[in-house]
C-alpha positions in Angstrom: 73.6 83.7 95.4 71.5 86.5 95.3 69.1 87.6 92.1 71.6 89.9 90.8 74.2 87.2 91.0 72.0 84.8 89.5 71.5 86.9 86.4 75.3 87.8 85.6 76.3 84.2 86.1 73.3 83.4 83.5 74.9 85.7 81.1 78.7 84.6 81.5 77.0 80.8 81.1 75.8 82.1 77.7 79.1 84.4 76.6 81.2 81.0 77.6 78.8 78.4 75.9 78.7 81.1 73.1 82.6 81.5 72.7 83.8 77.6 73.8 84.4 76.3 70.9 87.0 79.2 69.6 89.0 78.9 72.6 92.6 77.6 73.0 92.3 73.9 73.7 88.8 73.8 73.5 89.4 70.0 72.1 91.4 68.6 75.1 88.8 67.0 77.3 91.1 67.6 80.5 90.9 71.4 79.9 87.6 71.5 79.0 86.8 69.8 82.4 88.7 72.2 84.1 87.1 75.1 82.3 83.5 73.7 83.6 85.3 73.5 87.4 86.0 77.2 87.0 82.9 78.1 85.9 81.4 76.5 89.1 83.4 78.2 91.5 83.3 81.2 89.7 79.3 80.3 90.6 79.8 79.3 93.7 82.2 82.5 95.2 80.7 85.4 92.8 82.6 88.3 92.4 83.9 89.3 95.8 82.4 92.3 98.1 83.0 94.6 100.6 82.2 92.0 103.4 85.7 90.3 102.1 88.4 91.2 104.1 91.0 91.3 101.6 88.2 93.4 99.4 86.7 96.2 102.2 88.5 99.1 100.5 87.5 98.4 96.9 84.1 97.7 95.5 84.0 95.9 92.3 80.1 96.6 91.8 80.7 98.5 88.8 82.4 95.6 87.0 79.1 93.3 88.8 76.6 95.3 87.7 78.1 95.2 83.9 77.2 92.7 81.3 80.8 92.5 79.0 80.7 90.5 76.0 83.3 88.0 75.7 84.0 87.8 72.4 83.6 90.8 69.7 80.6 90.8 67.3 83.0 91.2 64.6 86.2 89.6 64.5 89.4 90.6 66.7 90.4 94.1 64.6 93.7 93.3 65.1 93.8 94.2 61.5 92.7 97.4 61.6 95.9 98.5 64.3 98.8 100.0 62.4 102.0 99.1 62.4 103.0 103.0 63.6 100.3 102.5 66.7 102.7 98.8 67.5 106.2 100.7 66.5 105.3 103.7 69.1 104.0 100.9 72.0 106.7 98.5 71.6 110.0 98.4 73.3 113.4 99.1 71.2 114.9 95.6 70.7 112.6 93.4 72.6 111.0 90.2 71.7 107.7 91.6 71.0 104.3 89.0 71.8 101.3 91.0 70.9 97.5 90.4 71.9 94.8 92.1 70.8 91.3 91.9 72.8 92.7 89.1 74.6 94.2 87.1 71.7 97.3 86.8 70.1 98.0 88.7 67.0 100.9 87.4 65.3 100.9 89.4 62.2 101.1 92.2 64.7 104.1 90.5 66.8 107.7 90.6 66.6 109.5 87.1 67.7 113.2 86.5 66.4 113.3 82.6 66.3 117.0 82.9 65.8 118.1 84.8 69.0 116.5 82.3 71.0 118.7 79.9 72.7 118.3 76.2 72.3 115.5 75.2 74.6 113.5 78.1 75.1 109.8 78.5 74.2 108.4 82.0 73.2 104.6 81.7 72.3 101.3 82.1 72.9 99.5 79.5 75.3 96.6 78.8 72.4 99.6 78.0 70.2 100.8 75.3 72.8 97.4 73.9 73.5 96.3 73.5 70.0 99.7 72.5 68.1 102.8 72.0 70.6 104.5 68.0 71.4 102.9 66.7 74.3 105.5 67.0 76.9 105.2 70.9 76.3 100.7 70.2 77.1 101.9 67.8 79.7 103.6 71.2 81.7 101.2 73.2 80.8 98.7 71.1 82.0 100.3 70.5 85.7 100.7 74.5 85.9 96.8 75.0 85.2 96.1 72.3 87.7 98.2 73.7 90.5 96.1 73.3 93.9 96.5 77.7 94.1 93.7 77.5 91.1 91.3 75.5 93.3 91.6 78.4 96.1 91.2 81.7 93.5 89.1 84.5 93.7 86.1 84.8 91.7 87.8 86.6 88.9 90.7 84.0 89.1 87.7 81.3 88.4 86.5 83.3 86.0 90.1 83.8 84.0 90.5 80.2 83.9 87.3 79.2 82.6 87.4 82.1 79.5 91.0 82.5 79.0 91.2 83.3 75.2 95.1 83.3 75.1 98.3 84.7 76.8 101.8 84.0 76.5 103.9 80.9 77.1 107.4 81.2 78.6 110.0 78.1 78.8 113.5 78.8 79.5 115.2 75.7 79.4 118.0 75.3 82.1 120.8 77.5 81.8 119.4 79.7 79.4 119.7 83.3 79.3 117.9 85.8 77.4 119.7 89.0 76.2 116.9 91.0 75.0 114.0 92.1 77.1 110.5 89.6 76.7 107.4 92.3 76.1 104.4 91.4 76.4 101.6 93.8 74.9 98.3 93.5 75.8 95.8 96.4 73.6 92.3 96.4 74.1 90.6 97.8 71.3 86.5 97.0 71.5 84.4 98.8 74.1 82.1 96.5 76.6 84.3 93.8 76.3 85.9 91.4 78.7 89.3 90.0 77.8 91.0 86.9 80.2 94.1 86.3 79.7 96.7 84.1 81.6 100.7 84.1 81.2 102.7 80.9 82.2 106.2 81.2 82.7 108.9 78.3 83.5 112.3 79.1 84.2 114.0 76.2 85.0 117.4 75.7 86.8 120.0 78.8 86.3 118.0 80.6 83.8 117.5 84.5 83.2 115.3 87.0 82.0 113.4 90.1 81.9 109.8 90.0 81.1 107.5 93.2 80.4 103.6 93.1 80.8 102.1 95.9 79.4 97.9 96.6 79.2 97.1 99.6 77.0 94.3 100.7 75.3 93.9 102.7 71.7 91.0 105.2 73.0 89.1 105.9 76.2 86.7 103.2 76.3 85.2 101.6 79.0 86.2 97.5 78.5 87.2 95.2 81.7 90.4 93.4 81.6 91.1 90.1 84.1 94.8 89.0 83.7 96.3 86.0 85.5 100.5 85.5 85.5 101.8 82.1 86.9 105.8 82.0 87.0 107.7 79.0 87.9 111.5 79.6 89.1 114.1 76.5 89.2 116.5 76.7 91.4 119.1 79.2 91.2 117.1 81.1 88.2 116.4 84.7 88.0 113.4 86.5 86.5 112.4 90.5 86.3 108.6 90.9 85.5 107.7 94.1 85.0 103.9 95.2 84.9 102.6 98.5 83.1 99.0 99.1 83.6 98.3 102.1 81.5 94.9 101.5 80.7 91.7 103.4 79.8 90.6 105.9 81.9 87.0 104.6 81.7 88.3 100.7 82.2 88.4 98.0 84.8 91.8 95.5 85.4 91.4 93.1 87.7 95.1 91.2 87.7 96.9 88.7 89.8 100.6 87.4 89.3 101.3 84.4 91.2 105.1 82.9 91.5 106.7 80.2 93.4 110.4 80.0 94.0 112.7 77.8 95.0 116.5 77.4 96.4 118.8 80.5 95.3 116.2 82.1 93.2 115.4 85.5 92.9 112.2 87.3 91.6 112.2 91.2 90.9 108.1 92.1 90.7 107.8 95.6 89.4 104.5 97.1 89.3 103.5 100.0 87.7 99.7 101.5 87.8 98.6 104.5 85.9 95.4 103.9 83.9 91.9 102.8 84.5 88.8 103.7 86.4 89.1 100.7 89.0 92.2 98.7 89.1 93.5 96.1 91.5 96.5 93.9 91.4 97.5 90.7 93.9 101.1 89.9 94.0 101.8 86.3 95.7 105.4 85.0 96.1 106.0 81.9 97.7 109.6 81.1 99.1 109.3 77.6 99.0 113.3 76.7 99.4 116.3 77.7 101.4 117.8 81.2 100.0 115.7 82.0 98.0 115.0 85.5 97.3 112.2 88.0 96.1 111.7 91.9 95.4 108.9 93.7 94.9 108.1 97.1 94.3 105.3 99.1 92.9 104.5 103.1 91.9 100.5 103.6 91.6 99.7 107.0 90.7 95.8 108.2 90.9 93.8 111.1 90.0 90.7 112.2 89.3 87.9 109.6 90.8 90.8 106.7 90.1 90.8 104.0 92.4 94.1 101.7 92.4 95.0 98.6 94.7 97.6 96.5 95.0 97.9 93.4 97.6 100.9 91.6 98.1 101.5 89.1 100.2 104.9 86.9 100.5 105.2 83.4 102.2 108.4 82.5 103.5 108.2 79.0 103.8 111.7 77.9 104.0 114.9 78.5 106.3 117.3 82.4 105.1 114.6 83.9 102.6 115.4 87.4 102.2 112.4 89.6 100.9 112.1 93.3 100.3 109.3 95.3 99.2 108.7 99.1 98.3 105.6 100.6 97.2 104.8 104.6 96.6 101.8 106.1 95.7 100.9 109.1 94.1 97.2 110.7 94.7 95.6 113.5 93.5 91.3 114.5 92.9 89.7 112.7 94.6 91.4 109.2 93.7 91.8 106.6 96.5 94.6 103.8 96.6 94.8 100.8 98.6 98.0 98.9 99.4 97.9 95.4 101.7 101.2 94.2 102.2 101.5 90.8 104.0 104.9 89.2 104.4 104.1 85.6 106.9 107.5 84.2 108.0 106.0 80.4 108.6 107.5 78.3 111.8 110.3 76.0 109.3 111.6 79.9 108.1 114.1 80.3 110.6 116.8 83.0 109.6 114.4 84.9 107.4 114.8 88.4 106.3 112.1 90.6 105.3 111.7 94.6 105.2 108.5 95.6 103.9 107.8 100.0 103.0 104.9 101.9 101.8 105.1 105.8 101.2 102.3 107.8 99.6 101.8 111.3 98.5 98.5 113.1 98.7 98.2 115.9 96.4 94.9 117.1 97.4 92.6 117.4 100.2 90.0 115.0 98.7 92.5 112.5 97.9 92.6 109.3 100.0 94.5 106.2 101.1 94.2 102.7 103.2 97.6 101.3 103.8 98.0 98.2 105.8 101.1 97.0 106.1 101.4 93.3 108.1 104.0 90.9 109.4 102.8 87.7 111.1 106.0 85.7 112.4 105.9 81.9 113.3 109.1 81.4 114.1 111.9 83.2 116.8 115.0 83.7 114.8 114.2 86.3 112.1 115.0 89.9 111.0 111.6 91.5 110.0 110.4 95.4 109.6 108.1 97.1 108.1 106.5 101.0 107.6 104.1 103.0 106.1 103.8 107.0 105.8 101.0 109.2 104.1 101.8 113.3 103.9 101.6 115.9 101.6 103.7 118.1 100.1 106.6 119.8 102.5 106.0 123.6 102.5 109.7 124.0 103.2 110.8 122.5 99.8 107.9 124.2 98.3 109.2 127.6 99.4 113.0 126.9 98.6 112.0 126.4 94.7 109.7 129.0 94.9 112.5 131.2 96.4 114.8 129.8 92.8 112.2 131.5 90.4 109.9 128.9 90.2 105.7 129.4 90.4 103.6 127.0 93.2 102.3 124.9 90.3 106.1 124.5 88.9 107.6 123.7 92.3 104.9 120.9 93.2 105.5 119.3 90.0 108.7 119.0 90.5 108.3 117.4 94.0 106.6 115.3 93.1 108.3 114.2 89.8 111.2 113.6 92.3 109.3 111.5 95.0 107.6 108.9 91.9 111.3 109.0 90.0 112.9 107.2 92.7 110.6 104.0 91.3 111.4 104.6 87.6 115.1 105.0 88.6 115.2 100.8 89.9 114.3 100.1 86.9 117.0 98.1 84.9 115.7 97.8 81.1 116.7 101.4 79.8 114.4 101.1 77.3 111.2 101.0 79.6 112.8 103.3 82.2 113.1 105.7 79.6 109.4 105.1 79.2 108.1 105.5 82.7 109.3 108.2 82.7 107.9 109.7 79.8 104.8 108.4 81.4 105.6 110.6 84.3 106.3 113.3 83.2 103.0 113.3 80.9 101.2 113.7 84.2 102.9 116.9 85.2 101.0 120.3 84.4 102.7 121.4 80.3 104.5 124.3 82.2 106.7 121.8 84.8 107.4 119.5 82.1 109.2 122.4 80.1 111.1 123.4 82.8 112.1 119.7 83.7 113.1 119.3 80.3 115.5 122.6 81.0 117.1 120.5 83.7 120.6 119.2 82.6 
């Protein structure tokens, strides 16, 4: 560990020893030895660099080079948000979880008890740690103990030793919910670091949609680690959908993790807006025969943004399918990164996997590293995969142009059309509705007129 190291993991020693006692279980001693664990890896491994493979196209020394609180000097201001700010954030008809600064704000929340099927568990993790029957710490517990949180990053190690809070999901076999879970994460206090960590269980035949959304109220410059575990029974179905609208002056560092098993299908959605440095790791595990998994992702970039997401997908088991479709957007002189690794392992026989990346450069300083990857183990599988990076055809440009419309109009427009396709899978038509609000926010005021004038 080098001196510079040596000093941030002195000052995370001192926010954690200064902040233990307030956190969510702080009283079990099987957490709290877990916590220390987490706290020595996170000692041991650092905060990866560009000498990391998985890492060589982002540097995270602005986030290493930052000492972030973890805990406000004041308390959480959840108080101070208004309801209008929650009513404008919030999806229409949702179960609405809210956390503020990296804790839950139930004042601030919107959970209807009585729509909730018998057996299902809406709730915040500190909630279930502190107060819940024992069976319900007894899952919890094997989730946090899971072997993938003895191989995590730095930042993983990091998450698991501060988490403050997060949500709890348990959908109890056979359950569905109608209404849309959303998850709202607001960070509201400059220079701080928030860790948060979302488990959810969906046990045998089981449905639902899940939103995760990371906003902030102003432009601050705060750093936000988040952590999502999901758990699919067989034959259960889950859509978890990611917003990350962040500050422009922030740092999110996320990773959703989710292990499936026979006949279960995962839809990961990913969309990535906001924030000065951002990076997301998707891992899906096929762990049974049939079982199924989708990902797909829009990151759009500009000024000196830098967005990356790495996936990678494990089929583990005989007739997985998997399919995954990423665009990018990039204009200034923003960079994005996209890894995709599907591994089809030696038992996979008869798996199915089709893996695309297209990306959309806007400008001549604009940049991207794709690295799409397929590493098969075993002879009878269908497997393909593609990446393309270009600009703006002058044919389609010149066509609009030749309708009426001005240069500025007619890119806009293109490239409304090329990011739209993403918003378009979406099911919920509540937050397709706002994607693509979101979208067209980024268009110049004069397309966004004339796309309103479209029928």
């Amino acid at each position: 560990m080098n001196a510079v190291t040596a000093d941030l993991y002195l000052h995370y020693v001192e926010e954690f020893a200064r902040i233990k006692g307030t956190l969510p279980g702080h009283r079990l001693p099987w957490l709290s030895s877990l916590r220390d664990a987490a706290l020595e890896r996170f000692r041991a491994s650092g905060f990866p660099t560009l000498h990391d493979e998985e890492w060589k196209y982002t540097s995270v020394t602005p986030i290493a080079n930052s000492y972030f609180k973890l805990q406000p000097d004041a308390s959480t201001p959840a108080s101070a948000i208004a309801s209008e700010q929650i009513e404008e954030l919030a999806l229409p008809g949702a179960q609405l979880l809210v956390f503020v600064d990296g804790r839950y704000a139930p004042a601030l929340s919107r959970v209807r008890l009585d729509e909730l099927p018998a057996g299902v568990i809406l709730d915040s993790v500190g909630a279930v740690l502190n107060a819940a029957p024992g069976y319900q710490q007894a899952r919890l517990q094997a989730a946090l103990e899971h072997p993938r949180n003895g191989q995590s990053t730095g930042f993983a190690a990091l998450n698991f030793a501060c988490m403050t809070d997060g949500a709890y999901i348990h959908l109890a076999a056979g359950t569905t919910l109608e209404a849309p879970i959303h998850l709202l994460f607001i960070a509201a206090t400059p220079d701080l670091a928030s860790h948060t960590r979302n488990l959810v269980i969906a046990e045998h035949d089981s449905r639902a949609s899940i939103v995760e959304h990371h906003v902030a109220l102003g432009t601050a410059r705060y750093f936000s680690n988040a952590v999502t575990d999901i758990v699919l029974g067989r034959a259960a179905r889950i859509a978890h959908y990611k917003l990350q609208d962040e500050s422009s002056k922030a740092f999110h560092i996320a990773a959703i993790n989710a292990e499936l098993l026979r006949e279960t299908h995962l839809l990961s959605a990913s969309f990535a807006l906001g924030g000065a440095l951002a990076r997301t790791d998707i891992r899906v595990g096929l762990n049974a025969k049939d079982a199924e998994c989708t990902l797909d992702g829009l990151y759009m970039a500009n000024g000196r943004q830098h967005i990356d997401h790495h996936t990678r997908i494990d089929h583990h088991r005989p007739q997985g399918t998997s399919r995954e479709f990423y665009k990018g957007v990039l204009g200034g002189a923003a960079r994005g990164v996209f890894n995709g690794k599907v591994i089809v392992h030696p038992d996979a026989q008869k798996s199915d996997a089709a893996q695309t990346n297209r990306n959309l450069l806007l400008s001549e300083q604009a940049e991207v590293d794709t690295k799409p990857q397929l590493e098969i183990w075993a002879d009878d599988v269908k497997c393909s995969h593609g990446a393309t990076v270009g600009q703006l055809d002058a044919d389609q440009i010149f066509y609009l142009r030749s309708r009426g419309m001005d240069d500025t109009a007619a890119r806009a427009l293109l490239t409304y059309a090329f990011a739209a396709e993403m918003v378009d899978r979406v099911s919920l038509p509540a937050l397709r509705e706002r994607l693509d609000a979101l979208l067209r926010e980024r268009l110049p005021q004069r397309s966004q007129q004339q796309l309103e004038a479209r029928p």
